[in-house]
N, C-alpha and C positions, 0 to 999 in steps of 0.2 A: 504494500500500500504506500504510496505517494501525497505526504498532507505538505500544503502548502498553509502555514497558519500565516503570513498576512494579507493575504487574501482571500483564508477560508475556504478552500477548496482541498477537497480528498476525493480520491478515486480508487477503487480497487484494483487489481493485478487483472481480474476478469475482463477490465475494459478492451474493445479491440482499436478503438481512436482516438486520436488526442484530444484532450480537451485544452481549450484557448481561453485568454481572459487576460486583457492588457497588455494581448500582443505577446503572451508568453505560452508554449504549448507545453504541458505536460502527457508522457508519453510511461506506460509501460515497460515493465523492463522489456519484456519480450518484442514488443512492439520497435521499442529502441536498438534489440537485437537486429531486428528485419530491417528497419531502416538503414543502420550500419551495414548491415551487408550488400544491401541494394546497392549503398553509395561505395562501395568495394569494388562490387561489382563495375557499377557504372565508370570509377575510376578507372578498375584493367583497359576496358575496355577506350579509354582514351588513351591512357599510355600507348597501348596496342596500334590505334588509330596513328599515332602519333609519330613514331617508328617506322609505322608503313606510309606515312605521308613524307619524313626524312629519306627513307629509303628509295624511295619515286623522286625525289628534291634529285638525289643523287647520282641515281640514276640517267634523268633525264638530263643535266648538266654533262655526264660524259657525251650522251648522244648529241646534243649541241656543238661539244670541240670536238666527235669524230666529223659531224658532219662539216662543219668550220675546216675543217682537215682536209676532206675528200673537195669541198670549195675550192680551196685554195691551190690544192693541185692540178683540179681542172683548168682554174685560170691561169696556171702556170704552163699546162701544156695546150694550151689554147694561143698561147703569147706565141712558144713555139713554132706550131704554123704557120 
């Protein structure tokens, strides 16, 4: 159980939602669980994002100076003829 005395507010461990009051949410432990996990979750899932967004950054930079490369050769033997 969860007593908030200046506010006056108590809730049991049975609750499944939070309850609000001056902009403050009071949550379950359990509840509190799931929400931690979720934002765990959702965190991997950025990191992960984020890595394969570097990874592509990367990526596509060498494909740039190959092709800047294969450019630059062609004008060079294009000068040639």
């Amino acid at each position: 159980m969860i007593t908030l005395d200046n506010i006056d507010i108590s809730i049991s461990n049975k609750s499944k939602t939070p309850v609000s009051t001056n902009n403050v949410e009071i949550y379950t432990k359990e509840h509190l669980a799931t929400e931690i996990q979720r934002l765990t979750t959702t965190n991997t899932q950025l990191m992960s994002d984020k890595m394969e967004t570097e990874r592509t950054k990367v990526n596509l930079e060498a494909d740039r100076m190959r092709l800047l490369d294969e450019k630059n050769f062609l004008v060079v033997k294009k000068e040639e003829f």
